[in-house]
N, CA, C and O atoms as a Tinker XYZ file with bonds, in Angstrom:
   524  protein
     1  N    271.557000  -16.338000    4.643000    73     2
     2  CA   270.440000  -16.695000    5.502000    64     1     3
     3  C    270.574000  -18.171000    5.867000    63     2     4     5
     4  O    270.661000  -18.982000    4.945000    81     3
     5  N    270.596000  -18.556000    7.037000    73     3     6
     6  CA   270.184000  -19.650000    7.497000    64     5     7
     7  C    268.813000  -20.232000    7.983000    63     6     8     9
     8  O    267.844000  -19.493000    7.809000    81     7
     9  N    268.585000  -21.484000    8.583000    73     7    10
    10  CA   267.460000  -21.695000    9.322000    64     9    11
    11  C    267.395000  -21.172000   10.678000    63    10    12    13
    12  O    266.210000  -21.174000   11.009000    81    11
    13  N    268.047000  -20.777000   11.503000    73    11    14
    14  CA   268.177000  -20.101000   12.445000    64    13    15
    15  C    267.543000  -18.703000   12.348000    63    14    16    17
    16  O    266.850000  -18.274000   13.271000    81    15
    17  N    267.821000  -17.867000   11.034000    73    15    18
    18  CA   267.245000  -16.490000   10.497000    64    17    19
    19  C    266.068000  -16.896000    9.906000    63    18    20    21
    20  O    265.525000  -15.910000    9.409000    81    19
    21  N    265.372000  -17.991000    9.721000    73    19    22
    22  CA   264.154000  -18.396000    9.253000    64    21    23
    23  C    263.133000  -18.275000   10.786000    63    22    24    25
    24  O    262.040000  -17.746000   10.988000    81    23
    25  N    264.086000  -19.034000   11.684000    73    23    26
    26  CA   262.892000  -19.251000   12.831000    64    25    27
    27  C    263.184000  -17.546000   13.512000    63    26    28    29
    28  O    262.393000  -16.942000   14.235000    81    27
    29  N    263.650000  -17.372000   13.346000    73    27    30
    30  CA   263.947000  -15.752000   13.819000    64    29    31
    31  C    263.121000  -14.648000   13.650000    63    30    32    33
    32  O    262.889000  -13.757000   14.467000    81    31
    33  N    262.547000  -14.829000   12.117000    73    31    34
    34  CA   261.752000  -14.352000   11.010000    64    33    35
    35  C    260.348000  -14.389000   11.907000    63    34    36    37
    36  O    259.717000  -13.556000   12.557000    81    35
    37  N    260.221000  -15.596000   11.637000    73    35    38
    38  CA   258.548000  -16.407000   12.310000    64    37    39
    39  C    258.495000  -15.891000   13.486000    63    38    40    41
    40  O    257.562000  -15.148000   13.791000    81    39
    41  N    259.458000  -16.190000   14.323000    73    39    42
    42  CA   258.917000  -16.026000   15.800000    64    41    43
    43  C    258.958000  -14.207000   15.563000    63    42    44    45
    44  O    258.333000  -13.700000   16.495000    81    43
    45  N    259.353000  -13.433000   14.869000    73    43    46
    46  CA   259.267000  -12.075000   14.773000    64    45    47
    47  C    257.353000  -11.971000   14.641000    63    46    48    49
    48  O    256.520000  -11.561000   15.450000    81    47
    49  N    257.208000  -12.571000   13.188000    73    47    50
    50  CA   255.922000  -12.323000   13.125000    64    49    51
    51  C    254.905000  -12.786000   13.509000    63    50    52    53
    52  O    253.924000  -12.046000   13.571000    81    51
    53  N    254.804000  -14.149000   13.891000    73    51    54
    54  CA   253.990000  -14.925000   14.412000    64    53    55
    55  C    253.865000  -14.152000   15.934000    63    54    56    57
    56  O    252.736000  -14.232000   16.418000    81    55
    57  N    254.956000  -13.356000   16.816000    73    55    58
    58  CA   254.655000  -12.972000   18.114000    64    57    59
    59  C    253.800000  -11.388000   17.621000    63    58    60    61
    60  O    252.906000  -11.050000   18.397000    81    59
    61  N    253.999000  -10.656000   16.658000    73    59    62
    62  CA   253.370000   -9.511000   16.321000    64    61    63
    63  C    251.667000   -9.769000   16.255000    63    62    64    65
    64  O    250.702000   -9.203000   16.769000    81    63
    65  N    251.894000  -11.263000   15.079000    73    63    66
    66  CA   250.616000  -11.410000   14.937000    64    65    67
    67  C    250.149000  -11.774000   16.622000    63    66    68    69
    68  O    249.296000  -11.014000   17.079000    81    67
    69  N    250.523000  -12.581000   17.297000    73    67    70
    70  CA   249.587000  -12.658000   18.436000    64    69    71
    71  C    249.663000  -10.983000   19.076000    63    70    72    73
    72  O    248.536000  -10.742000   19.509000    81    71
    73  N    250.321000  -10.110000   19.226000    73    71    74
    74  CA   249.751000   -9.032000   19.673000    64    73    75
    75  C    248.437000   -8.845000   19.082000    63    74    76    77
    76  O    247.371000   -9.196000   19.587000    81    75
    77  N    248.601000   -8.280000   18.002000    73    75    78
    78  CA   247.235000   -8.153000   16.947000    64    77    79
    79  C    245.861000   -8.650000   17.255000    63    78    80    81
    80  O    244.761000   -8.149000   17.490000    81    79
    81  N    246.352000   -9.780000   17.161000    73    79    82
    82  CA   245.116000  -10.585000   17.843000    64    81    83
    83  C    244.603000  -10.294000   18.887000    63    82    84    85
    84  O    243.458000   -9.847000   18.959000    81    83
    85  N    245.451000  -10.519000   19.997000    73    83    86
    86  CA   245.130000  -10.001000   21.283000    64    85    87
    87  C    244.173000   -8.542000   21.543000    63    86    88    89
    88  O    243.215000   -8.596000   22.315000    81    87
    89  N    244.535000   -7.244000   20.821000    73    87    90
    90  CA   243.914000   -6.260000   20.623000    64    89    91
    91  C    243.065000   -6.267000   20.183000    63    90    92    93
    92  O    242.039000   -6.025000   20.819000    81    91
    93  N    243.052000   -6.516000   19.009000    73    91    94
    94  CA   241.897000   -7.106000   17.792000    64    93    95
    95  C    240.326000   -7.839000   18.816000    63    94    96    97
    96  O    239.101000   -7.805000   18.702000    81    95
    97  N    241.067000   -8.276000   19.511000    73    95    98
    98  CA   240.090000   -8.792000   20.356000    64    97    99
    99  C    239.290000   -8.375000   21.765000    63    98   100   101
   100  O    238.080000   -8.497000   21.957000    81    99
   101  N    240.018000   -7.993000   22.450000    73    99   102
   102  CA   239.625000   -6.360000   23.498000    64   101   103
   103  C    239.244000   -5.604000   22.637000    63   102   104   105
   104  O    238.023000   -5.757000   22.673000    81   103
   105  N    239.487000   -4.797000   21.787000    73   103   106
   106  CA   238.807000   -4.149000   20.955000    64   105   107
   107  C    237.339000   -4.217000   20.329000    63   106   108   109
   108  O    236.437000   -3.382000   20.256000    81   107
   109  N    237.471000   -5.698000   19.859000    73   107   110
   110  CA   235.990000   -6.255000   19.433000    64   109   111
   111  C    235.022000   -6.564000   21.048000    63   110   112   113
   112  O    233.816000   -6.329000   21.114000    81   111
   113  N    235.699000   -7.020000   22.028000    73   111   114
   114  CA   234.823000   -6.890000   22.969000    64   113   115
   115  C    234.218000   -5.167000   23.465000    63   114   116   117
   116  O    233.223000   -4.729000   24.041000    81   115
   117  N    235.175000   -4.721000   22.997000    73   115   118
   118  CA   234.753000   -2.769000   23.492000    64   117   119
   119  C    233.790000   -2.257000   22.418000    63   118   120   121
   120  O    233.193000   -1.221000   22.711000    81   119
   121  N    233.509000   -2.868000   21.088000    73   119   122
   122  CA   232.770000   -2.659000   20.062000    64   121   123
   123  C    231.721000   -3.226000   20.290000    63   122   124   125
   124  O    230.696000   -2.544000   20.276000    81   123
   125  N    231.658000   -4.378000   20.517000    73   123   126
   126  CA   230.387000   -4.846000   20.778000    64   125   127
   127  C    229.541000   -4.574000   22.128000    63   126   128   129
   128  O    228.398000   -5.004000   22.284000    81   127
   129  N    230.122000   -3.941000   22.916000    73   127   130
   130  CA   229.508000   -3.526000   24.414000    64   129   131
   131  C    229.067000   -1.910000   23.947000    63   130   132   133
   132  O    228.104000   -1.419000   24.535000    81   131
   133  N    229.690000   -1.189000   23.015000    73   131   134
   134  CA   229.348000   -0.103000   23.019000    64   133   135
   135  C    227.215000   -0.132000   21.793000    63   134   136   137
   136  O    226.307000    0.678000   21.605000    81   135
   137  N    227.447000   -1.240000   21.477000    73   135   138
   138  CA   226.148000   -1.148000   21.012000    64   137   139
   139  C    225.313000   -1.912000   21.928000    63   138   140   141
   140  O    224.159000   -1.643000   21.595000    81   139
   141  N    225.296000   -2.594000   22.753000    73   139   142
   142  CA   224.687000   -2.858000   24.064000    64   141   143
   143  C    223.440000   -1.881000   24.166000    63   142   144   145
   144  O    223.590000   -0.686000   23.909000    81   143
   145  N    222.089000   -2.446000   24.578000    73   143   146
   146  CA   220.774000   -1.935000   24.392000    64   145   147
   147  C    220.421000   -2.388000   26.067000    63   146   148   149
   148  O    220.559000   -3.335000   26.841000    81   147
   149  N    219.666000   -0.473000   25.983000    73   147   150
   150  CA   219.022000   -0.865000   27.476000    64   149   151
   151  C    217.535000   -1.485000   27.363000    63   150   152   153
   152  O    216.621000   -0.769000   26.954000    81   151
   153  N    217.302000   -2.887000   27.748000    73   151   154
   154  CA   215.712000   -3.392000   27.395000    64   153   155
   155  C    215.546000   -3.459000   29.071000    63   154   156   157
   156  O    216.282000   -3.938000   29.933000    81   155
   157  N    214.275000   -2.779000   29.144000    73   155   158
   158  CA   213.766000   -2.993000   30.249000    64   157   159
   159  C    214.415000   -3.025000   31.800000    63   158   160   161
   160  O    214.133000   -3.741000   32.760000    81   159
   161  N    215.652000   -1.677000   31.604000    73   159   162
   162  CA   216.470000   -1.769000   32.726000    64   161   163
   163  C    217.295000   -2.449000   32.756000    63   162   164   165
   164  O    218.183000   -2.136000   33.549000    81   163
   165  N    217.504000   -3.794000   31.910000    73   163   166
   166  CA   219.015000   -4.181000   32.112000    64   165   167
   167  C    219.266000   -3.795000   30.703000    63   166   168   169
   168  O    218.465000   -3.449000   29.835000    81   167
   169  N    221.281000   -4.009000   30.643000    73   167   170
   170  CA   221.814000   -3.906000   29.805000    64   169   171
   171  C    221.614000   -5.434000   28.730000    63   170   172   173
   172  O    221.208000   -6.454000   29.287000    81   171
   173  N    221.978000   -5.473000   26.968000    73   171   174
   174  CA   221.370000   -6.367000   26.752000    64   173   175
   175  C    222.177000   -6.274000   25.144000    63   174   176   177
   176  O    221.919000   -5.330000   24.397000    81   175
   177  N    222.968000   -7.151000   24.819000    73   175   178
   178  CA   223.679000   -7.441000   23.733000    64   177   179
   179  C    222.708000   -7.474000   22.685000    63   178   180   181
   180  O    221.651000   -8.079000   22.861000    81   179
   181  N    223.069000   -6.625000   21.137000    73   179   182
   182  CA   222.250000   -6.910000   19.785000    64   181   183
   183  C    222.042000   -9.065000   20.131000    63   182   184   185
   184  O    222.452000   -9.484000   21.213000    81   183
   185  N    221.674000   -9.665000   19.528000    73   183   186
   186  CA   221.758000  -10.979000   19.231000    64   185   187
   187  C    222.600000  -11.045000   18.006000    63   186   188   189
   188  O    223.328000  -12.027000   17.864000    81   187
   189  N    222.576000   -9.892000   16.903000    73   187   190
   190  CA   223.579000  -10.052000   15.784000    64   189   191
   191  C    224.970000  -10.419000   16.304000    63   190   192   193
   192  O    225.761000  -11.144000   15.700000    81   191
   193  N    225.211000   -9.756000   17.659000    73   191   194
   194  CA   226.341000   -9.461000   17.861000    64   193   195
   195  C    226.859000  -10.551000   19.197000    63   194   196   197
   196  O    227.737000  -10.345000   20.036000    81   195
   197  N    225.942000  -11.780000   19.024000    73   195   198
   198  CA   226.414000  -12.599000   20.184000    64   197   199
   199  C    227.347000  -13.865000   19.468000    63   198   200   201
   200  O    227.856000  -14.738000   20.171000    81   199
   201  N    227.447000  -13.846000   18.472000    73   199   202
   202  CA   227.974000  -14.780000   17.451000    64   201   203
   203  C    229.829000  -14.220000   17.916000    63   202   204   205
   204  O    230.770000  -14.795000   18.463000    81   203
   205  N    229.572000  -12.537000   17.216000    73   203   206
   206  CA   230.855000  -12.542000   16.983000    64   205   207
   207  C    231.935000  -12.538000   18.714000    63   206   208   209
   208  O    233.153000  -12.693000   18.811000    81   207
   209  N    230.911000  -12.304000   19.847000    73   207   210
   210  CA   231.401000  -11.955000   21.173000    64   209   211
   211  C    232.019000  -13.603000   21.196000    63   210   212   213
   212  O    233.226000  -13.729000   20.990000    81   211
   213  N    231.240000  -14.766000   21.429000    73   211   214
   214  CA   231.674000  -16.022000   21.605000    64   213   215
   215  C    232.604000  -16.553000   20.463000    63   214   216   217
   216  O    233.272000  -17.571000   20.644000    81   215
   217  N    232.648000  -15.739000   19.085000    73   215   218
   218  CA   234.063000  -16.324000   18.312000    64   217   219
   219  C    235.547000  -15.290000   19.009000    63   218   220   221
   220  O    236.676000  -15.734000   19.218000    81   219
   221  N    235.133000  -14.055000   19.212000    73   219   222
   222  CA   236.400000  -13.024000   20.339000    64   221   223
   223  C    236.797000  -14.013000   21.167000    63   222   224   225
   224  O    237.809000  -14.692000   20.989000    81   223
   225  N    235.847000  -14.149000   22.296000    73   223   226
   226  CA   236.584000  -15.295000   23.522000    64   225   227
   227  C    236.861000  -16.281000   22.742000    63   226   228   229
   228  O    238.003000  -16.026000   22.360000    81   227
   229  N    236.499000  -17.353000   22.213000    73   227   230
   230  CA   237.099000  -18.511000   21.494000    64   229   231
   231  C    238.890000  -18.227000   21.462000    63   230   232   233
   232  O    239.852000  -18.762000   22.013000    81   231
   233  N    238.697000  -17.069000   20.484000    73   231   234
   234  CA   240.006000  -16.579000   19.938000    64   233   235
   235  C    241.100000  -15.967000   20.907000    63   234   236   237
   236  O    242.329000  -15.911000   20.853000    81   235
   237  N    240.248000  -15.575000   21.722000    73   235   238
   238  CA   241.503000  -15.341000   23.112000    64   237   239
   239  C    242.026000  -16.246000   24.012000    63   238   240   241
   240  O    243.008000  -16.203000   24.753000    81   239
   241  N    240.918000  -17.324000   23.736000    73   239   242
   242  CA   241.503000  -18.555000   24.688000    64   241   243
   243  C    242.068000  -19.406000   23.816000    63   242   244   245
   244  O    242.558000  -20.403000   24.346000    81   243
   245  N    242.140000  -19.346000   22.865000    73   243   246
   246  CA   242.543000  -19.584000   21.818000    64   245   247
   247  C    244.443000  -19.827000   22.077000    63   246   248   249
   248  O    245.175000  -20.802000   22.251000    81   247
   249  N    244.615000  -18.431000   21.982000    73   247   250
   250  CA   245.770000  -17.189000   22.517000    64   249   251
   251  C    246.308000  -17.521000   23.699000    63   250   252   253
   252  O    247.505000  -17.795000   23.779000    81   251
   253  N    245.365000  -17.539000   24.926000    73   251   254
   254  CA   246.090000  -18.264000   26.025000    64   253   255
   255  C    246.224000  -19.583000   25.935000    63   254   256   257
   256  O    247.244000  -20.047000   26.444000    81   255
   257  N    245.389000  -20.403000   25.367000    73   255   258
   258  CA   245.774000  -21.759000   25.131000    64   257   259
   259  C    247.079000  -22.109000   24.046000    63   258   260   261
   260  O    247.453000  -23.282000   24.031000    81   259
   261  N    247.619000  -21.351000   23.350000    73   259   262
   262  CA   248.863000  -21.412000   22.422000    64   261   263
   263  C    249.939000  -21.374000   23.280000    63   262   264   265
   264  O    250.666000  -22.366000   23.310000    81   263
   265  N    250.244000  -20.216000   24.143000    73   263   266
   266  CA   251.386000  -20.119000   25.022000    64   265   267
   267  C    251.345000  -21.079000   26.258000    63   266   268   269
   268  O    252.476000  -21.432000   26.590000    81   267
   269  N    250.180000  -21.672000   27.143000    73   267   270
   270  CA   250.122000  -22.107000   28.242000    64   269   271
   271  C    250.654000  -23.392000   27.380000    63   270   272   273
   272  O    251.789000  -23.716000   27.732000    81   271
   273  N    250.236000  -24.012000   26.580000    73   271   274
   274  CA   250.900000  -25.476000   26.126000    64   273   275
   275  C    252.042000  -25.219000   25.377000    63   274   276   277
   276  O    252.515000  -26.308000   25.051000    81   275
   277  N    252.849000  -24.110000   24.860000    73   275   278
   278  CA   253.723000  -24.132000   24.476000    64   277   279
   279  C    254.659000  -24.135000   25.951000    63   278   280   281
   280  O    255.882000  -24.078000   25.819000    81   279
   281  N    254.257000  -24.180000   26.909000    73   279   282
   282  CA   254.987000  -23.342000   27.700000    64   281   283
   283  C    255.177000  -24.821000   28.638000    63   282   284   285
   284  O    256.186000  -25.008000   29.318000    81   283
   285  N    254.269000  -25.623000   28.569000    73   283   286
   286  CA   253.970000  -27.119000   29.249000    64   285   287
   287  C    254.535000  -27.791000   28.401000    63   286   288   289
   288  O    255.070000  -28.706000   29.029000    81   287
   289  N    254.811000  -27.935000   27.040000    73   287   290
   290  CA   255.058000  -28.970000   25.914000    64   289   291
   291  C    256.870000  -28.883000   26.249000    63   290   292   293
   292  O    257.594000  -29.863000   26.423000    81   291
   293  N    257.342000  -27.290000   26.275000    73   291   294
   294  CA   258.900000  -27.405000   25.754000    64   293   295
   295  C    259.553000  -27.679000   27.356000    63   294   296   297
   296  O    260.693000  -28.001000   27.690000    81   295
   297  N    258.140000  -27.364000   28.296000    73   295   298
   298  CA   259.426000  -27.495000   29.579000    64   297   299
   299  C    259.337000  -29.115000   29.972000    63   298   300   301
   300  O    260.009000  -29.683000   30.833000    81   299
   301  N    258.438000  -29.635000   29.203000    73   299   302
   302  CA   258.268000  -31.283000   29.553000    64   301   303
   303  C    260.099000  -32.053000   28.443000    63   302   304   305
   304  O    261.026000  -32.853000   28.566000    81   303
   305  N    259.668000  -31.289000   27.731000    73   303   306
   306  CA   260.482000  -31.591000   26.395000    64   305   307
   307  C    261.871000  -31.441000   27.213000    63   306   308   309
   308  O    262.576000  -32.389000   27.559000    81   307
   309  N    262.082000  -30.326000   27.413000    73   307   310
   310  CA   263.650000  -30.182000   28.387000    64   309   311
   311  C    263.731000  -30.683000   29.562000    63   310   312   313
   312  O    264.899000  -30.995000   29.792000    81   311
   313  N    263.072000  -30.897000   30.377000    73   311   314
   314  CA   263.147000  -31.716000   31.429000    64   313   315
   315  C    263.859000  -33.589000   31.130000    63   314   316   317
   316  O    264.786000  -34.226000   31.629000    81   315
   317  N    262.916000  -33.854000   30.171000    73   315   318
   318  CA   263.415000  -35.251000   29.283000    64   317   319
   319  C    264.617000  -35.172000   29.089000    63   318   320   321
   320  O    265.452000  -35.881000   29.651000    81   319
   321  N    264.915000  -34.069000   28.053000    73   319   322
   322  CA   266.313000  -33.799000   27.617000    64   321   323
   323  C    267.593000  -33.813000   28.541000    63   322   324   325
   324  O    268.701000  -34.317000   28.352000    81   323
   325  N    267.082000  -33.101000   29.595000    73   323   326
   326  CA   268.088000  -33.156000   31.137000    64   325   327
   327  C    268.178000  -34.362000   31.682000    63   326   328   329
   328  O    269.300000  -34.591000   32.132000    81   327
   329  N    267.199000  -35.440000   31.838000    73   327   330
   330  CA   266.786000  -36.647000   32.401000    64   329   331
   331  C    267.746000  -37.233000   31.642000    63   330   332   333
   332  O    268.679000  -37.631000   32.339000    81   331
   333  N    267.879000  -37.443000   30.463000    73   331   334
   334  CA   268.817000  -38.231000   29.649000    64   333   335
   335  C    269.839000  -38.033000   29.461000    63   334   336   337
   336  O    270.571000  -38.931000   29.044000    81   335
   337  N    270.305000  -36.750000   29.700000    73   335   338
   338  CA   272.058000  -36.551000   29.995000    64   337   339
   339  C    272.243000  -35.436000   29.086000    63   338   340   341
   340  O    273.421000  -35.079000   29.060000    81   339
   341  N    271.421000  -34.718000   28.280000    73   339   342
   342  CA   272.052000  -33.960000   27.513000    64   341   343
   343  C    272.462000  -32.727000   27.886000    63   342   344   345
   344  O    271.486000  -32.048000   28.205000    81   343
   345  N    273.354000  -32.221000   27.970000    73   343   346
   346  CA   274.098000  -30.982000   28.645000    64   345   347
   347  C    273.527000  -29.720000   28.218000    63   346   348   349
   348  O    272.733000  -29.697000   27.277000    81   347
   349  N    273.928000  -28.487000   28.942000    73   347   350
   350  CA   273.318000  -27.705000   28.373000    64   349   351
   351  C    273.455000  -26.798000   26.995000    63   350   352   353
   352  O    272.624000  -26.007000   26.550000    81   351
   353  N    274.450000  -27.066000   26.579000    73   351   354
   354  CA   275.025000  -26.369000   25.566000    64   353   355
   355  C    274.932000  -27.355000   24.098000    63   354   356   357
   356  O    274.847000  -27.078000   22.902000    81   355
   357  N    274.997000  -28.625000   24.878000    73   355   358
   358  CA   274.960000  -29.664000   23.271000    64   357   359
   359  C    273.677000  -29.831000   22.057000    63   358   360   361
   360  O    272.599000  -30.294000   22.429000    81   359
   361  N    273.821000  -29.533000   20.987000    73   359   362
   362  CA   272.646000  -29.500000   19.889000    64   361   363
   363  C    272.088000  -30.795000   19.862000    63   362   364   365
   364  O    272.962000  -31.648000   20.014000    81   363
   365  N    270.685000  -31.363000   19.692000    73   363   366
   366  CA   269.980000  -32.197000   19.662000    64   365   367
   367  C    268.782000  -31.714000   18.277000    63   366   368   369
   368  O    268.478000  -30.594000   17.867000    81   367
   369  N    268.464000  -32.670000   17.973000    73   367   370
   370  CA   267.248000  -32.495000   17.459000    64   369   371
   371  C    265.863000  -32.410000   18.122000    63   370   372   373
   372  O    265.978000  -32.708000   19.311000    81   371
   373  N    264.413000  -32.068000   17.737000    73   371   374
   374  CA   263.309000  -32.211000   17.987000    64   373   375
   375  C    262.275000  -32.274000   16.795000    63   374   376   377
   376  O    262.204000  -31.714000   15.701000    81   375
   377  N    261.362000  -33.365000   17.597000    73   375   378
   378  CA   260.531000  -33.751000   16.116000    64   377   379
   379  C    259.227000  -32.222000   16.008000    63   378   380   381
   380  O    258.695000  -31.707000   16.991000    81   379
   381  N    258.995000  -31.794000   14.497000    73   379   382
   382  CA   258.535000  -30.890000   14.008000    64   381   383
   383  C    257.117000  -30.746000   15.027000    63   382   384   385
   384  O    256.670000  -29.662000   15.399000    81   383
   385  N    256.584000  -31.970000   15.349000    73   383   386
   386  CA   255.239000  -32.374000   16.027000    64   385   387
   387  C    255.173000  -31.600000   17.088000    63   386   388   389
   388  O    254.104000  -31.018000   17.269000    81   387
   389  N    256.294000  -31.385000   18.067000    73   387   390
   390  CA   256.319000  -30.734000   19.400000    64   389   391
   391  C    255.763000  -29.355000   19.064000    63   390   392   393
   392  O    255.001000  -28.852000   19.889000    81   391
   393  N    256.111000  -28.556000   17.736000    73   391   394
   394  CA   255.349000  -27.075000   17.741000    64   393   395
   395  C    254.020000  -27.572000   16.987000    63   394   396   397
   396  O    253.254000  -26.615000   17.103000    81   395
   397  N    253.470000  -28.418000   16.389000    73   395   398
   398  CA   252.200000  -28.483000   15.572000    64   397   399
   399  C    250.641000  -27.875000   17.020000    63   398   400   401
   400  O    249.530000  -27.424000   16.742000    81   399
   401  N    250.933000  -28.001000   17.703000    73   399   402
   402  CA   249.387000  -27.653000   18.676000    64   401   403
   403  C    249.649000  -26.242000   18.696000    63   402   404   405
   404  O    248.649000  -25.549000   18.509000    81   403
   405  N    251.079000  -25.443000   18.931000    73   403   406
   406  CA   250.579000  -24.277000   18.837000    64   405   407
   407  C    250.476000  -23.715000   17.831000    63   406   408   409
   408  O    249.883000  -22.647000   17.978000    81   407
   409  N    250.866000  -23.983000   16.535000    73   407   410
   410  CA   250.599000  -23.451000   15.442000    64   409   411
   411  C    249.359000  -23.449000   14.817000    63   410   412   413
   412  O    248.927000  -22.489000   14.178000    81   411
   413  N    248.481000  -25.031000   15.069000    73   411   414
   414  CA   247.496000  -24.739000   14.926000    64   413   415
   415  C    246.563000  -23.612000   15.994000    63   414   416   417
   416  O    245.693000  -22.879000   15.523000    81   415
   417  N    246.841000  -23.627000   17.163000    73   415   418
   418  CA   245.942000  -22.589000   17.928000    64   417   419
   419  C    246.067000  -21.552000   17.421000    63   418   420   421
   420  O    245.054000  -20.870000   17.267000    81   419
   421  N    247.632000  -20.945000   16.878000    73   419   422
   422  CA   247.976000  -20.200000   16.569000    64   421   423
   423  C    246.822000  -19.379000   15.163000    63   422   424   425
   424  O    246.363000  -18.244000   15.037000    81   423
   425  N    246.722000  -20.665000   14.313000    73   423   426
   426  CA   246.188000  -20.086000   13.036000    64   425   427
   427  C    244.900000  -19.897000   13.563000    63   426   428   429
   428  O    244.335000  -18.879000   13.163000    81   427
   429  N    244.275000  -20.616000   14.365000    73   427   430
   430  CA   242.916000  -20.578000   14.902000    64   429   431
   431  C    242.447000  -19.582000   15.481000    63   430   432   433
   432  O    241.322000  -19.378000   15.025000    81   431
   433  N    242.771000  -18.688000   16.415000    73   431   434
   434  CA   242.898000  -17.329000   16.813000    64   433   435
   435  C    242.945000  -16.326000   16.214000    63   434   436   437
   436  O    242.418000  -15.302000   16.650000    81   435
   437  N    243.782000  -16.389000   14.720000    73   435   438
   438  CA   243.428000  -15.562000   13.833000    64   437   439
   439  C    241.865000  -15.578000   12.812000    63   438   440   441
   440  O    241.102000  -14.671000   12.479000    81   439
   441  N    241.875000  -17.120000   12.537000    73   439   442
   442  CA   240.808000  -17.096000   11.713000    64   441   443
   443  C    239.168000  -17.016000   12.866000    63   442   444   445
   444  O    238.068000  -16.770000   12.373000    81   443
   445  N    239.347000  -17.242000   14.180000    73   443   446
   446  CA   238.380000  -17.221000   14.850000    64   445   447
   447  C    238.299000  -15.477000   14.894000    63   446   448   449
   448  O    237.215000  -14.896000   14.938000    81   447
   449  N    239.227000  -14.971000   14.880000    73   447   450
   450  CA   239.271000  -13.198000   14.869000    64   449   451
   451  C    238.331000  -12.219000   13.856000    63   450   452   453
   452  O    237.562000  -11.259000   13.830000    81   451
   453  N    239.075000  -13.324000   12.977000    73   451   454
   454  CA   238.711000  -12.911000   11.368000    64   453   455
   455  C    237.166000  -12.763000   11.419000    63   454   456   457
   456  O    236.491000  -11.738000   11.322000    81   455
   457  N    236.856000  -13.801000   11.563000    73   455   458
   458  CA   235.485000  -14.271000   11.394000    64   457   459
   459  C    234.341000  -13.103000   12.023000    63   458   460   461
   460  O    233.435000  -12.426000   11.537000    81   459
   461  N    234.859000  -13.265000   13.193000    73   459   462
   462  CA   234.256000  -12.157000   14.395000    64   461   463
   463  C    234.069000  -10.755000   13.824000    63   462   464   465
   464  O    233.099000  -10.062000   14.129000    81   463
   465  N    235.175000  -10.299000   12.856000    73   463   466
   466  CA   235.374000   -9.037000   12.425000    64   465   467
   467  C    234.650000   -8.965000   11.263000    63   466   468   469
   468  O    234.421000   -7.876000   10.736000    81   467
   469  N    234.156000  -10.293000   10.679000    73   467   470
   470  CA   233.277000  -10.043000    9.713000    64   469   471
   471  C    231.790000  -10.216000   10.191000    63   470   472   473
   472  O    230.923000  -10.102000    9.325000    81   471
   473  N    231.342000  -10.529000   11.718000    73   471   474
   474  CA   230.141000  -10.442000   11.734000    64   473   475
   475  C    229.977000   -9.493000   11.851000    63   474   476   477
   476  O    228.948000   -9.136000   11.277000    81   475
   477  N    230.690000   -8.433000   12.555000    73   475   478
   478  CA   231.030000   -7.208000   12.942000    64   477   479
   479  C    230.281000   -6.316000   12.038000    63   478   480   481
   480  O    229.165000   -5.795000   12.037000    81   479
   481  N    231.468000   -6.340000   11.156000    73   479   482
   482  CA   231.048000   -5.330000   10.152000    64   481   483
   483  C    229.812000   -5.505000    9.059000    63   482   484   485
   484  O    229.428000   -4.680000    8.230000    81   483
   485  N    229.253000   -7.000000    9.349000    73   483   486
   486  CA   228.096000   -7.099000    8.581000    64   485   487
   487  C    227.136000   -6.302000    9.495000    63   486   488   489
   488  O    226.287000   -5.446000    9.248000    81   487
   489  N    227.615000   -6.948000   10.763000    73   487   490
   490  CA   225.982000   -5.513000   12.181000    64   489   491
   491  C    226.219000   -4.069000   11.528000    63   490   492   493
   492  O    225.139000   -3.517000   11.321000    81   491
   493  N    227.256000   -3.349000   11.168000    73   491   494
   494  CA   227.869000   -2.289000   11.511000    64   493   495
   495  C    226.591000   -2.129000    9.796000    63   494   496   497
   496  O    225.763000   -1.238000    9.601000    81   495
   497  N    226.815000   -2.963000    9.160000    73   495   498
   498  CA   226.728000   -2.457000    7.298000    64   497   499
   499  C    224.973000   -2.132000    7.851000    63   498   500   501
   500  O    224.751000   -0.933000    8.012000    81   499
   501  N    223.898000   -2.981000    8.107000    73   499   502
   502  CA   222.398000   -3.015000    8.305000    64   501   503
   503  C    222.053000   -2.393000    9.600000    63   502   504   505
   504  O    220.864000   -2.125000    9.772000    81   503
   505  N    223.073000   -2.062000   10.736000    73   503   506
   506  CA   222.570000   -0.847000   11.894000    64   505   507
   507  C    222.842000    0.574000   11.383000    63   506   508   509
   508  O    222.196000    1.575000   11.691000    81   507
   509  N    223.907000    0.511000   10.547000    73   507   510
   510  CA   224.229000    2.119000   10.465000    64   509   511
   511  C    224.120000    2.341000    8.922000    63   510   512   513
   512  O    224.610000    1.926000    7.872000    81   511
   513  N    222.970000    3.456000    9.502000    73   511   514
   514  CA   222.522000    4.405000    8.170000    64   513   515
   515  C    223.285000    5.493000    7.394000    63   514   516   517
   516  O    223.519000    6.627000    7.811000    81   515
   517  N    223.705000    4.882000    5.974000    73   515   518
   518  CA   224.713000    5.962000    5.439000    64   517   519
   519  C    223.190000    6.679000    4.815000    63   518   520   521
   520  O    222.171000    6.115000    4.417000    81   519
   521  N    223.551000    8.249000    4.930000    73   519   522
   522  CA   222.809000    8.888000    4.030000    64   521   523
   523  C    223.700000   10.144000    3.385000    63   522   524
   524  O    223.206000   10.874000    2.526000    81   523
């Protein structure tokens, strides 16, 4: 194993996990619309359930905000790299810092997910009657 089969690894799971997420999250928006209350002719969200809707979006923009700056950070990064002469084939280094914003969005999207899925299932535990 090398470091090459390390980042290989990550970007395996770290791109699964953003599927996940991604679903995880359409999903929680399709969960929470399906308990949607008709008051007075309009349609009308529990309030339990407005917490976890605004941590979903958080977490999806979350998601698009990980790739749109990964996607602005590395082509700024190679552009530099070209500017300065480095060819295309020659190895260079890069400082660890250039991936730190999406990793944090990265973790953030999950735990903003997380969270959501636990208000969730706290509505789900005090609306629905086991008998």
């Amino acid at each position: 194993m090398n470091l090459q089969d390390c980042r290989d690894a990550f970007a395996t799971y770290s791109g699964k996990v953003s599927d996940i997420c991604r679903h995880l999250g359409l999903t929680g928006v399709v969960i929470i619309w399906t308990f949607k209350k008709d008051v007075t002719g309009r349609s009308a969200i529990p309030r339990e359930l407005l917490m976890p809707l605004l941590l979903i979006a958080c977490g999806l923009l979350a998601d698009l905000l990980q790739y749109f700056l990964g996607a602005i950070i590395w082509f700024l990064y190679y552009r530099k790299q070209e500017i300065v002469g480095i060819k295309e084939k020659e190895d260079f280094r890069h400082t660890p810092l250039l991936d730190l914003p999406m990793h944090i969005l990265f973790l953030l999207k999950a735990v903003l997910l997380a969270v959501a899925y636990g208000y969730i299932a706290s509505y789900f535990y005090r609306a629905i009657s086991f008998s």
